[in-house]
C-alpha positions, -999 to +999 in steps of 0.1 A: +000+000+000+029+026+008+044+012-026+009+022-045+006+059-027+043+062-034+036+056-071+005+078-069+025+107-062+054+100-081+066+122-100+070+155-073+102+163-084+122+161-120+135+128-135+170+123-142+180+098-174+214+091-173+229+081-206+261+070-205+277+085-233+287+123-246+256+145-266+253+144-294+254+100-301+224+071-307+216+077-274+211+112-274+191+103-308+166+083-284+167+098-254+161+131-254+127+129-275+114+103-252+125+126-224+106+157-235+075+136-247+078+123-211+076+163-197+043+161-215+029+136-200+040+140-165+045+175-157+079+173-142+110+182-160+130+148-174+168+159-174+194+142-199+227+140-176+254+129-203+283+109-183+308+093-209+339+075-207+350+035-207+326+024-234+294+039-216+304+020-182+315+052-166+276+064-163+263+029-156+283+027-127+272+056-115+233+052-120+240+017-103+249+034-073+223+060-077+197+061-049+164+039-058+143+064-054+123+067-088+139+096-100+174+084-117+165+056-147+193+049-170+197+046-207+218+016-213+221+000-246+238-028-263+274-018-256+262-028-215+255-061-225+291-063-245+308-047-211+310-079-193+332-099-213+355-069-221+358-051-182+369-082-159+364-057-127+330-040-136+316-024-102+284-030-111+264-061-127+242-050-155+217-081-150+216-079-110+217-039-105+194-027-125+157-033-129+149-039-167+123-013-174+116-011-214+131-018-245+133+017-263+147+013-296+169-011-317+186+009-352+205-015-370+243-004-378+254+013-409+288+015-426+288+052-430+322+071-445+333+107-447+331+116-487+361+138-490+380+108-476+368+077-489+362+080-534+345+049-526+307+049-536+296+015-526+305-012-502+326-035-525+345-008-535+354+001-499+361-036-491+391-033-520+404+001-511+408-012-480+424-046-487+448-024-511+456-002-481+464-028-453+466-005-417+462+029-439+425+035-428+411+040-396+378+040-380+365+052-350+337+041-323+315+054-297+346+034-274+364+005-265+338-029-258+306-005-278+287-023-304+308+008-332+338-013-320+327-053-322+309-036-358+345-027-371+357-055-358+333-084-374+336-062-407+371-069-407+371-103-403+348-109-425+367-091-455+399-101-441+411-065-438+432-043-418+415-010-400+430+007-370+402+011-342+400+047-325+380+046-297+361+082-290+343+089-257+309+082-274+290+082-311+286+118-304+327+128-308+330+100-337+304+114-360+322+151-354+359+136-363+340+117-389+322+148-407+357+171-402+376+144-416+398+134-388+386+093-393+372+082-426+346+053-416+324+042-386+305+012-382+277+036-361+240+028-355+219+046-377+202+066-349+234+096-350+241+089-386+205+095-405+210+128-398+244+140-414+242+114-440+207+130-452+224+166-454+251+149-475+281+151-450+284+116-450+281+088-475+262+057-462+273+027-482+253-002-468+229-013-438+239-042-412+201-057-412+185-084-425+162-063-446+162-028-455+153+004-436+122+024-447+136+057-439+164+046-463+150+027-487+177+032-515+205+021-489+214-017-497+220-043-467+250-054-466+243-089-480+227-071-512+264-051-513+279-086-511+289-092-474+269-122-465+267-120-427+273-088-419+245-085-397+247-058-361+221-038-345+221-022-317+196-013-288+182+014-264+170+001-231+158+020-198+168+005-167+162+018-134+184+012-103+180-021-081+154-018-054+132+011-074+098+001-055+078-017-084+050+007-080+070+032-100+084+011-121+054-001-129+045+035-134+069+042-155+066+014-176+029+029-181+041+066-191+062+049-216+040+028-233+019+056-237+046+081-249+060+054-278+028+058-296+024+093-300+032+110-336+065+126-322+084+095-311+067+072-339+083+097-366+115+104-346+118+067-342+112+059-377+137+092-390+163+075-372+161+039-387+144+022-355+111+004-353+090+009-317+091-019-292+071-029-268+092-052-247+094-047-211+101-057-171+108-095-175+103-099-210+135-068-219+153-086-184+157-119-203+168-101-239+194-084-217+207-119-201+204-136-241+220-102-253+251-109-225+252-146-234+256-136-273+280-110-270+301-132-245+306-154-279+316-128-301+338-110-278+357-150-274+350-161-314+364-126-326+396-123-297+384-087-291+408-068-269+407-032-251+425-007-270 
């Protein structure tokens, strides 16, 4: 009963979403429209608090610790469930200290180059400017263990080719060095790159999905470019810290469900390459625990090792 008139009252104060990565990323891409369509709907301000470093394990460390009261949720993503196999002495266990709220969004990856950099106009013809340049190109990532990073990674061995990883603090940073220049690729989720690649600063040359995306519908998967099994998405996920009462939660899981079917997010969503889920509490707790398993597999198959 206290639980329920907690909930009842909840929100009296604003809501903090930590996201665990600099502005500007796929996170931000997500986040901050669902934060403002939450405003709406609740009345209290929902504050974006940006805390990067160590492949987005900086800020999930510090929303773990956070206090359980309903007003700190975090926005963790694929890279949390890659974290595990990559940071032996984690401070935090994404499975055990966290509550799995809702599955936000999930943009597939896209090979995306900068094209004052790369003369390359499609995918094959990357593949053989790279293998004709072995350790000439680089590419860079939202960090060290992200899904940019296990992307560029797969990509290579998969075309048997040689490209330097730079690790940035976050998708935001990449996509800046990427449009000046500074890198000339980045294996990035479509959420930060639909944007500069429809205002022509960047060159998308293929999708890592199955199928392709309806708000790029001329942009080939990567099988159709001729790399069978190049397949990587990545995810959005809200999480709230371990011991939130379940009233609120429950709450929350509510307010959300209701904000990913208005206009805004449905367009935003769809703008930025993402279908809308509706995958939440245990249901988004057990893709998490499938999503560790999987990436556990890679991370071993593929030798991946910190930069």
């Amino acid at each position: 009963m206290a639980g329920q008139a907690q909930a009842q009252s909840w929100p009296e104060k604003p809501i903090t979403f930590i996201v665990p990565f600099a502005a500007g990323g796929g996170t931000d891409a997500f986040a901050r429209p669902l934060a403002a369509q939450l405003d709406a709907q609740l009345g209290k301000r929902v504050l974006i608090e940006n805390r990067a470093g160590a492949g987005g394990t900086v800020g999930a460390s510090a929303a773990a610790k956070a206090a359980p009261d309903g007003y700190t949720f975090f926005m963790g993503a694929a890279h949390h469930a890659i974290a595990p196999s990559l940071y032996p002495n984690l401070d935090y266990n994404i499975e055990k200290d966290f509550i799995a709220v809702a599955l936000i969004a999930r943009p597939p990856q896209v090979v995306v180059v900068n094209p004052d950099k790369v003369a390359a106009k499609t995918l094959a013809e990357f593949i053989a400017y790279a293998k004709a340049n072995p350790g000439k190109l680089n590419y860079g990532s939202a960090g060290a263990g992200t899904t940019h990073h296990l992307a560029g990674e797969l990509f290579k061995i998969l075309t048997k080719t040689n490209i330097q990883h730079v690790p940035y603090r976050g998708a935001g940073p990449a996509m800046q060095d990427l449009i000046a220049g500074h890198v000339p690729v980045v294996f990035d989720g479509l959420g930060s790159s639909a944007a500069p690649v429809r205002a022509g600063q960047l060159r998308a040359l293929a999708v890592a999905a199955p199928k392709r995306v309806a708000a790029f519908p001329d942009l080939p998967t990567a099988a159709e470019a001729g790399l069978a099994g190049y397949e990587v998405s990545t995810w959005y996920g809200l999480f709230a810290p371990k011991n939130t009462p379940p009233a609120i939660v429950e709450q929350m899981v509510k307010e959300l469900q209701k904000a990913m079917q208005t206009p805004a997010i449905k367009e935003a969503w769809e703008r930025n390459g993402s279908d809308v889920p509706d995958v939440t509490g245990p249901a988004f707790a057990k893709m998490v625990s499938s999503e560790v398993e999987r990436w556990r597999k890679v991370v071993t198959e593929a030798n991946v090792k910190l930069d």
